[in-house]
C-alpha positions in Angstrom: 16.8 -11.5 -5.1 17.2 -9.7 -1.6 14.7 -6.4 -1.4 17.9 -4.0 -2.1 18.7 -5.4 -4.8 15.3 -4.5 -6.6 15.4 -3.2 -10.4 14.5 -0.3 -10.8 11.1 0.2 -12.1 10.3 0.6 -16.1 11.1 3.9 -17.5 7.8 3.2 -19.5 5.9 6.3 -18.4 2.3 5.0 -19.3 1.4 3.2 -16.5 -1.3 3.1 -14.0 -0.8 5.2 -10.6 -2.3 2.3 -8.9 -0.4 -1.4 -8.2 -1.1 -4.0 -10.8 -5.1 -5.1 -11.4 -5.7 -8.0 -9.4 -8.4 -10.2 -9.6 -12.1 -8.8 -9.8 -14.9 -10.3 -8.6 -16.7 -8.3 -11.4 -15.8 -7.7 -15.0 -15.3 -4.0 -15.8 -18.9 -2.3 -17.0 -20.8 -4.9 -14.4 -18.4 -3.3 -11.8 -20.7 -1.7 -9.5 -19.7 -2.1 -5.9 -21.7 -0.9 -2.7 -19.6 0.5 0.3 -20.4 -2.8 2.5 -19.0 -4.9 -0.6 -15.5 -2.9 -1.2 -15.5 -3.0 2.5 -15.7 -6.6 3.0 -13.1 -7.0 -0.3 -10.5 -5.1 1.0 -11.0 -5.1 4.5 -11.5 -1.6 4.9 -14.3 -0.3 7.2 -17.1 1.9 5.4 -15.7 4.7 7.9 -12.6 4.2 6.6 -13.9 4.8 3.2 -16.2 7.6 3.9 -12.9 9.0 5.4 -10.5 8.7 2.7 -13.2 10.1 0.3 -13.5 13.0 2.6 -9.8 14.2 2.8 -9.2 13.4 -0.7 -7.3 10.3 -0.9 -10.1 8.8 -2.8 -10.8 9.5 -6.6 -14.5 11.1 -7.2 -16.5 7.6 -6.2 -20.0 7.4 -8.3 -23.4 7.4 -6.7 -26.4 6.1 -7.9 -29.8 8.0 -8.2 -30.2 7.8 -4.9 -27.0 8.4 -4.1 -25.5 5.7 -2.9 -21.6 4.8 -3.4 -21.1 2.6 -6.5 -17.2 1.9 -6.3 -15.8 0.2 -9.4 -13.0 -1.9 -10.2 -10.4 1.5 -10.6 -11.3 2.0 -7.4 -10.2 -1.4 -5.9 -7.3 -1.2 -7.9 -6.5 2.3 -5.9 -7.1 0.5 -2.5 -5.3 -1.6 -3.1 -2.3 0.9 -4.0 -3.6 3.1 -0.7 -3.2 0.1 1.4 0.1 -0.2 0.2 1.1 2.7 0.9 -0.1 2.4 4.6 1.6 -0.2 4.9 4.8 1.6 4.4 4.7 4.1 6.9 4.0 6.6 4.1 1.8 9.8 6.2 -1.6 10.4 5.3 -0.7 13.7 4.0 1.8 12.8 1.8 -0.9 10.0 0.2 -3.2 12.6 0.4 -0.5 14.4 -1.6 0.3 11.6 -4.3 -3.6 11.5 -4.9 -3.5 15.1 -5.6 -0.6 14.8 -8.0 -2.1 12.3 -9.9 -5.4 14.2 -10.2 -3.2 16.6 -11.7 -2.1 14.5 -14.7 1.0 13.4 -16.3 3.0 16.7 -15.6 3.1 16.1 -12.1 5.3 12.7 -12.9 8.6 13.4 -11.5 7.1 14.7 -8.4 4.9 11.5 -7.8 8.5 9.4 -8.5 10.0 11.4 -6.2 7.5 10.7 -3.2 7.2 7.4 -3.8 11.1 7.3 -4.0 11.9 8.3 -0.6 9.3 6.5 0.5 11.2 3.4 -0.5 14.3 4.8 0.8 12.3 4.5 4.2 10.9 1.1 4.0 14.7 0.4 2.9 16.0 1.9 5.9 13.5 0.2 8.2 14.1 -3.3 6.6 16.9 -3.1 7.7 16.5 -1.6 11.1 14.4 -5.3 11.5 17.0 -7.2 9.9 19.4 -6.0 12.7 16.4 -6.8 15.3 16.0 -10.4 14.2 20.1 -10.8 14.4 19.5 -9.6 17.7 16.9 -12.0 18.5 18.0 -14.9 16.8 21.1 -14.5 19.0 19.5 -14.1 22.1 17.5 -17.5 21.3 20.6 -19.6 20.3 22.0 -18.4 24.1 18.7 -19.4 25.4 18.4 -22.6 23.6 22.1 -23.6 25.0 22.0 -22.2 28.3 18.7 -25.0 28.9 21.5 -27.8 27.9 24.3 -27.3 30.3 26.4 -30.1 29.9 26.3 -29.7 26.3 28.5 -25.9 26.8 31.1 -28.2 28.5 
């Protein structure tokens, strides 16, 4: 299966806004995370994650008594959808948008498909904007690997 040709995705409309679960290190109720552990999970710095709490992209985030971050496993699972979404090209706005919508609830459905629609239509577009590039490369190396052979043009 080649990335355009993709299904497309359930028309099950209860599902999660984040990417599927992954692997916890803690099970759900013993998930209590501090900022240096999420950070070292998903690579994130605690800047980062102060950051994204600041402009919204991150879901309320518990503190303990003294006020201290206490991520949980929903959280991870959001990170993990967050990073995703980085790594598409998608602007911070717009995630900052999609996190808005889904605080919203389930009326605000169609808009999130939508986002997250032409976002793929993007990713699409520059797949194959590389594919072109590698053809290009790949070409450029055969010349280079048979221009070091000369009598082997002949």
């Amino acid at each position: 299966m080649t990335l355009t040709e993709i299904s497309s995705p359930p028309t099950d409309r209860v599902q999660s806004c984040s990417a599927a679960p992954s692997r916890h290190p803690r099970a759900d109720g013993a998930d209590h995370y501090t900022i240096s552990e999420v950070a070292a999970l998903t690579g994130l710095t605690a800047h980062t994650l102060r950051w994204y709490e600041r402009i919204g992209l991150m879901p309320h985030v518990d503190r303990s008594h003294t006020g201290q971050r206490r991520f949980r496993n929903a959280d991870l699972d959001w990170l993990d959808f967050v990073t995703k979404l980085r790594l598409t090209g998608m602007p911070v706005a717009d995630m900052v948008r999609y996190a808005e919508l889904v605080r919203e609830g389930e009326e605000t459905f169609e808009e999130r498909r939508e986002l997250l629609a032409r976002t793929r239509r993007d990713v699409l577009h520059r797949i194959a904007e590389l594919r072109d590039t590698v053809a290009v490369l790949d070409h450029k190396i055969s010349y280079y690997a048979d221009a070091g052979h000369p009598a082997e043009r002949a």
